[in-house]
C-alpha positions in Angstrom: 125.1 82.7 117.9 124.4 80.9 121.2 123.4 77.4 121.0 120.8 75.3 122.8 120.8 71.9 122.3 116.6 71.8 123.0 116.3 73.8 120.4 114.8 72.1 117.3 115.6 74.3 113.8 112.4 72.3 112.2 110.3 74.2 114.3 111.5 78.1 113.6 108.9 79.3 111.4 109.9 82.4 109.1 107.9 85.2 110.3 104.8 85.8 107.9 106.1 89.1 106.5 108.5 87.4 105.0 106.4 85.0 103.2 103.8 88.1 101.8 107.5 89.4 100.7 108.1 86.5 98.0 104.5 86.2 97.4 104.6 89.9 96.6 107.6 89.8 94.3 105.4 86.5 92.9 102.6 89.1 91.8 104.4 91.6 90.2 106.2 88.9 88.2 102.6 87.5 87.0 100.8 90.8 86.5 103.4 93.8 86.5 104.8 96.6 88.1 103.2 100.5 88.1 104.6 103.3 90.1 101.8 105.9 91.2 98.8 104.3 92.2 98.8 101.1 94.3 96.7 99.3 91.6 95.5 100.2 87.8 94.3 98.4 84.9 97.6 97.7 82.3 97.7 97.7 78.6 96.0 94.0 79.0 93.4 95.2 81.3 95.0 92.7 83.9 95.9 94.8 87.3 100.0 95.9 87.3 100.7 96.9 91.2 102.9 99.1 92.7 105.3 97.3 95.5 102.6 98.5 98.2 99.6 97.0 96.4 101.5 93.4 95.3 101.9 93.3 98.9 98.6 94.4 99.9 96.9 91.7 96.7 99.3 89.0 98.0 98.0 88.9 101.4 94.3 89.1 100.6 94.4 87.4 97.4 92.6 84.4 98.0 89.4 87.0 99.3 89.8 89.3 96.1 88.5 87.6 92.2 89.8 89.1 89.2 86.1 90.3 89.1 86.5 93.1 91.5 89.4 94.6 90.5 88.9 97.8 90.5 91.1 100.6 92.7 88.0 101.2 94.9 87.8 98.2 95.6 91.2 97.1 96.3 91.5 100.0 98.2 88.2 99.1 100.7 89.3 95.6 100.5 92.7 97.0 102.3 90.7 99.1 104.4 88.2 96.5 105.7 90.5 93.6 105.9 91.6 91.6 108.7 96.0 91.4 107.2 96.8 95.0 107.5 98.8 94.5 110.2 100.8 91.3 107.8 100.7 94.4 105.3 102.4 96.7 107.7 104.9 94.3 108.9 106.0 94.2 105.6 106.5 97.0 104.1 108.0 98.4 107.2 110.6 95.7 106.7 111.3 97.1 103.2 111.0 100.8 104.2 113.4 99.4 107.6 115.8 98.0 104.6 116.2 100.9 102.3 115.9 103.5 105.0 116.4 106.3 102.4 114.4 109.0 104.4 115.6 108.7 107.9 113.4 107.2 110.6 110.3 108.4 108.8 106.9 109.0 110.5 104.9 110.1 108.0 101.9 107.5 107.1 101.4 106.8 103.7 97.6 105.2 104.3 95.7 106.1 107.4 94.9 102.2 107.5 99.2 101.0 106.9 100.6 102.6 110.0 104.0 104.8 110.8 107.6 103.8 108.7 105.8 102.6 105.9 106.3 106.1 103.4 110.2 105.2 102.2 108.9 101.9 100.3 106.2 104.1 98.8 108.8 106.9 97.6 111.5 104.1 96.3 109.0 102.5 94.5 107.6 105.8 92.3 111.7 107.4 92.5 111.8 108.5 88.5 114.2 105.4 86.5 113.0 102.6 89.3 112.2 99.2 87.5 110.4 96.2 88.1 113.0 94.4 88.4 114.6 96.6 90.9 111.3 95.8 93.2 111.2 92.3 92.4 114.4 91.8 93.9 114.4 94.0 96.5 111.3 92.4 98.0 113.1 89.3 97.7 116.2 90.2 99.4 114.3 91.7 101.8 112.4 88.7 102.6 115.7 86.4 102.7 117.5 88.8 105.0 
């Protein structure tokens, strides 16, 4: 790696995607994990989250009460908010990591954007765990 002494490590700022990562893996560790849908009701009534959806809840969060958790309106929230390009970023990074399905073009929401359809497909592959996604979003993010 090429050095410059002007350089100053305190200010190199990890790139947000990375953050929403570990906030992501944070989500699915408090509510839960789902394959299928990007956000249901559990067994508690709580929300569980598919990796897509913890990322998508971890980025609008602080907008989004437990009160309106409902798919729709997850879903419009995603739609109609300003962090889908965060979301994107993101799960392009995992799709970029697990790159299981070639350089895939496919676009798994109109409103994510192109490369994001291998994190959907690893995260609903028949025998995938939570744990699995918990720390792959987390290895992902520390890469």
């Amino acid at each position: 790696m090429l050095y410059d002494p002007k350089w100053n490590p305190s200010e190199i700022k990890t790139a947000p995607w990375r953050d929403l990562l570990r906030a992501a893996a944070d989500v699915l560790e408090r509510y839960g994990w789902g394959q299928g849908r990007i956000m249901k009701a559990g067994l508690t009534g709580q929300p569980i989250f598919c990796l897509a959806g913890a990322i998508s809840y971890a980025a609008m969060q602080d907008r989004m009460p437990h009160a309106q958790f409902s798919e729709d309106s997850f879903i419009l929230h995603i739609r109609n908010g300003d962090k889908k390009h965060e979301i994107n970023e993101a799960l392009q990074a995992v799709s970029s990591n697990l790159y299981l399905y070639g350089k895939d073009t496919l676009t798994a929401w109109k409103w994510y954007g192109k490369d994001t359809l291998t994190a959907w497909k690893w995260n609903d592959a028949t025998g995938r765990t939570k744990e699995e996604v918990i720390a792959k979003l987390r290895e992902v993010a520390d890469a």
